[in-house]
N, C-alpha and C positions, 0 to 999 in steps of 0.2 A: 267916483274919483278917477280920475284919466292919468294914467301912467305916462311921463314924460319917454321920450326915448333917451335923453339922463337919464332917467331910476332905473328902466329898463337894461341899459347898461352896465350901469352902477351891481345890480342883480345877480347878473350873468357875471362879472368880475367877483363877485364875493360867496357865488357857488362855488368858481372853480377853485377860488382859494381854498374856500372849506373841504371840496374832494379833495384837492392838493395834500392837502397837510393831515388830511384821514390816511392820504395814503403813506405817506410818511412818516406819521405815527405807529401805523402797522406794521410798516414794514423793517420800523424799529425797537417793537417793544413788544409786541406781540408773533409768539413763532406759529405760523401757519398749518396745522395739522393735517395732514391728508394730502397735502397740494403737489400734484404735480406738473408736468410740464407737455402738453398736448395741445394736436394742433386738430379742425375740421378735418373731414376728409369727407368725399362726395360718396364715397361707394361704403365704407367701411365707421362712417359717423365721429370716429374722431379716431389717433394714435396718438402716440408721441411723438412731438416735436422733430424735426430730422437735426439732430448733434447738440437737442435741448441736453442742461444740466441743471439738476437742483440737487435739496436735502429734504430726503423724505419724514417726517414726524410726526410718530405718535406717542405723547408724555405716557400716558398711563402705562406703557409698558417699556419707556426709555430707550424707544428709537430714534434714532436719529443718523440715516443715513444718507451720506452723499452719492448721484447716480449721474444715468447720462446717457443717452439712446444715440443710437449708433445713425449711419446714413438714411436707414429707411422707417426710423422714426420707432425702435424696439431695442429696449435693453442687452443690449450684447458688442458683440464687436461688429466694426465694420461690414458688409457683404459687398465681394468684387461682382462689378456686373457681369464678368464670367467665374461659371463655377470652377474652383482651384484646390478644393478637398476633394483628395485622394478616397477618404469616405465620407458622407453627410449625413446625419440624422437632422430633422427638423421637427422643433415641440410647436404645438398650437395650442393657445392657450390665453386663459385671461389674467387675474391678479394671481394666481395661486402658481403661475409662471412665472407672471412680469418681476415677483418676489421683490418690493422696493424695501420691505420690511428690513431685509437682510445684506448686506456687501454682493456684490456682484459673485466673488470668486467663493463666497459660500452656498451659492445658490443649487441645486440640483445642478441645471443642465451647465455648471461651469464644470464643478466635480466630473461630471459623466464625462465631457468634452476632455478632459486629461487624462480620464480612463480609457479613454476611447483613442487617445496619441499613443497612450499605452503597448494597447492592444493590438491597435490595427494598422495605426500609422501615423507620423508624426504631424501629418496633414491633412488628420481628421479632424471634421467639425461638426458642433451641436448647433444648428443655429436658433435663437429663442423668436417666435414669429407671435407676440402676446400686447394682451393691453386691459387695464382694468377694467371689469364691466364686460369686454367680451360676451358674448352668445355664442352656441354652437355654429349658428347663421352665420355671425360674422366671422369666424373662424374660416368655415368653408368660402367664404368671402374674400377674406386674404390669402390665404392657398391661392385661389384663384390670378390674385392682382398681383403676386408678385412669385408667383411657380418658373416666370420665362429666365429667372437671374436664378433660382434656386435652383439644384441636380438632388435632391434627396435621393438616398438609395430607402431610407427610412424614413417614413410622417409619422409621429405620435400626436395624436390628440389628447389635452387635459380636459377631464371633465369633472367639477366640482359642484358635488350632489347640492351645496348650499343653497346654490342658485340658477345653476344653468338650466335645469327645468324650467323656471318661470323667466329668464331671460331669455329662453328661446319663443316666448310669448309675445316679442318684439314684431310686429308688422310689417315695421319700416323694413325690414331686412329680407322676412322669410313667411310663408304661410300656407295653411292646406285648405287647397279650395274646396267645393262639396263633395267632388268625387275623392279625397282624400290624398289629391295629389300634390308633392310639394312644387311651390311657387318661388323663384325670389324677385321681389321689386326692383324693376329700372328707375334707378335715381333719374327724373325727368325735371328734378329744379331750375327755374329758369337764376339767370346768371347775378339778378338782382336777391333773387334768396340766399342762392350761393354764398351771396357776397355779405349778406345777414347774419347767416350762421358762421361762416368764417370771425367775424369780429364779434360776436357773442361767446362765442370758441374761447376767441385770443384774448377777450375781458376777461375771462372766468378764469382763466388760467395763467394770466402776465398782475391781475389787477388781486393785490392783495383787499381791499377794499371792497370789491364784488365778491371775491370768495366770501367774505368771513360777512357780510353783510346778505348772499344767501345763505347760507350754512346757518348763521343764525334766525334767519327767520324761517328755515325747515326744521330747527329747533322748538320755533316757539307754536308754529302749526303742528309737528308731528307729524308730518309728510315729506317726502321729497315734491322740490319741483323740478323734475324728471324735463328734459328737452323731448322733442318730437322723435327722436330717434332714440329715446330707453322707453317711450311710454310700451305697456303688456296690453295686450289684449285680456279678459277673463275668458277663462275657460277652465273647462273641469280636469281634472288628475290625468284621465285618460286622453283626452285630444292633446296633452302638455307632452304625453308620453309617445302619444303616437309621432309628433313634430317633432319632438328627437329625434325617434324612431329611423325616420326618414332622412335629417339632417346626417346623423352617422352614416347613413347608407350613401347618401350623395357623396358623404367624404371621401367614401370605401371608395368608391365607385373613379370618381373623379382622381385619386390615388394611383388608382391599379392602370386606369390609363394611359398615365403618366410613367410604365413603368417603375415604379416603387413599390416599396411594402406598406403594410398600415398597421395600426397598431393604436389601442386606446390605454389611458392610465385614467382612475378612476379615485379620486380625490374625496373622503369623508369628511364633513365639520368633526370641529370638537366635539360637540353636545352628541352625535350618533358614537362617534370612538369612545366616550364616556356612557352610554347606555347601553352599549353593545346591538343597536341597531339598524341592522342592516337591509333595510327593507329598499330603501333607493338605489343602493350598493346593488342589489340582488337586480332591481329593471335593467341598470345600463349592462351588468354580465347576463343578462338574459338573451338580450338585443345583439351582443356582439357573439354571443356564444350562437345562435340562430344564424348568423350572417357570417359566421367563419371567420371574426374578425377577433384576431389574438388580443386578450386584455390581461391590465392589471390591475386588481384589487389592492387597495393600500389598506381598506378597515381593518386589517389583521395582523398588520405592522405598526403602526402609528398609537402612540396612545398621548394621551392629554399632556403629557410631559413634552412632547412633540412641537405642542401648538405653545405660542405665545399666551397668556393669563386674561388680556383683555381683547387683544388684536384674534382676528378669526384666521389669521393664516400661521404657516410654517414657520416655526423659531431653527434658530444655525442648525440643531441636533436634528429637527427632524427635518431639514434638506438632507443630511448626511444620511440619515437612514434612508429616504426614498432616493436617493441617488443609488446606492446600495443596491435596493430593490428593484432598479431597473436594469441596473447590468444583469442581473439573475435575470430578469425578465427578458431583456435581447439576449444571453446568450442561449436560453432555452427555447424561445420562440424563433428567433431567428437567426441561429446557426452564426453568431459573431465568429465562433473558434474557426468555422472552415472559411469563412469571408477572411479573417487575416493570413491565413495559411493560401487565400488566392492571391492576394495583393505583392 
């Protein structure tokens, strides 16, 4: 049978109707869990949106919070293209930063930031430089892309034992050739891919409809379908360890350059602060205790009371504790008390 170019039209009009009104449906009756508001990026694979807003939500533990990233596409407040804090620390970091779970002004690095007007001056700033999914790769990767607007006097890195071992398994970003040397990939997409991922990007994140229509059928495989920039490579315990290894050092390295300090915070799941296992906790202070790079251990502070019940990251209480935990931590590592007594 030969499809008329009527039917064929006819087709095409009663597709789009039915997306239409899927998305319509969803986006009135159905609340969106997990979604947020990010755009492509060529070097760094995706951020947030630059001055996106939404409401973040997760039922089972009755979040629901409204958010909203700032000019360079990261939860915080603006950044002037010239630096204008008097002091600046800058976090790196992925969801266990970007914190959507919680209110902006509960979050650690808000907290620190008004201890820090406090302390040192009233034109001190935390800037939060994070995004869900983060690698250690891509961390050092944004450092990179956006160090010429930042003046840190301070970088801290977040490293959460959950996942950033096996997301620094990422290719696309980072990797140890055979003489064990770290590499990171030239984004060399020509402008036609570009231009692919950019609006697979902006489906997956504008289109309530594609979300919950993959989300559900990574539900009903048991898989994610991962884009080309989260897929891992396999490899064993120790190569996962050695490519940290290396990523922190590059960070040190590319840090101290730059004139500034460095500094790691070291982030446990629930399930290790509930077992009292500290076995991953132990590689990253190994790594920085070897390389002279000041850290800080949170499995000692944090307990299950800490974490939200279903969600894997930090409830309001335990931003306040690790906010807490860092001022101890810069003012013993890096001498805050004579830094404001110079200013």
């Amino acid at each position: 049978m030969i499809c008329s170019k009527g039917n064929i039209r006819l087709l095409i009009i009663s597709l789009a109707i039915t997306l239409f009104m899927g998305e319509v449906i969803l986006r009135a009756f159905v609340p969106q869990e997990t979604k947020r508001f990010a755009s492509f990026d060529k070097e760094l694979g995706w951020r947030g949106t630059p001055r996106g807003e939404g409401v973040y939500i997760r039922k089972r533990d009755d979040i629901h919070v409204p958010y909203h990233y700032n000019n360079l596409g990261f939860r915080d407040e603006d950044v002037p293209d010239t630096a204008g804090a008097q002091f600046q620390i800058v976090i790196l970091g992925d969801s266990f930063v970007e914190s959507l779970e919680v209110p902006y002004e509960s979050t650690f690095q808000d907290r620190l930031e008004e201890h820090m007007k406090a302390q040192v001056g009233a034109s001190s700033a935390v800037i939060n430089i994070s995004s869900q999914g983060y690698s250690t790769a891509q961390e050092v990767i944004a450092y990179r892309k956006f160090r010429t607007i930042l003046r840190p006097d301070i970088v801290l890195l977040a490293f959460y034992i959950g996942n950033d071992f096996d997301d620094n398994l990422r290719e696309a970003f980072a990797f140890l050739d055979e003489q064990g040397r770290l590499n990171f990939k030239t984004n060399q997409d020509g402008w036609a891919k570009i231009q692919y991922l950019t609006i697979q990007r902006w489906l997956y994140e504008n289109s309530h409809l594609v979300f919950f229509v993959k989300n559900t059928v990574e539900n009903i495989l048991g898989s994610r379908l991962a884009p080309q920039a989260k897929e891992r490579v396999k490899a064993s315990v120790e190569h996962a360890t050695a490519l940290t290894r290396s990523l922190i050092l590059e960070m040190k390295n590319e840090v101290h350059r730059n004139g500034s300090k460095f500094g790691v915070l070291i982030f446990p799941t629930r399930e290790e602060v509930e077992k009292g296992n500290a076995e991953k906790t132990e590689i990253i202070v190994d790594i920085c205790r070897e390389a002279q790079i000041p850290s800080l251990r949170l499995d000692s502070t944090l307990t299950p009371m800490h974490y939200f019940s279903h969600d894997a990251h930090l409830n309001e209480t335990g931003h306040a504790v690790t906010a807490a935990e860092i001022v101890r931590f810069l003012s013993s590592s890096f001498n805050l008390d004579t830094i404001s007594m110079k200013l």
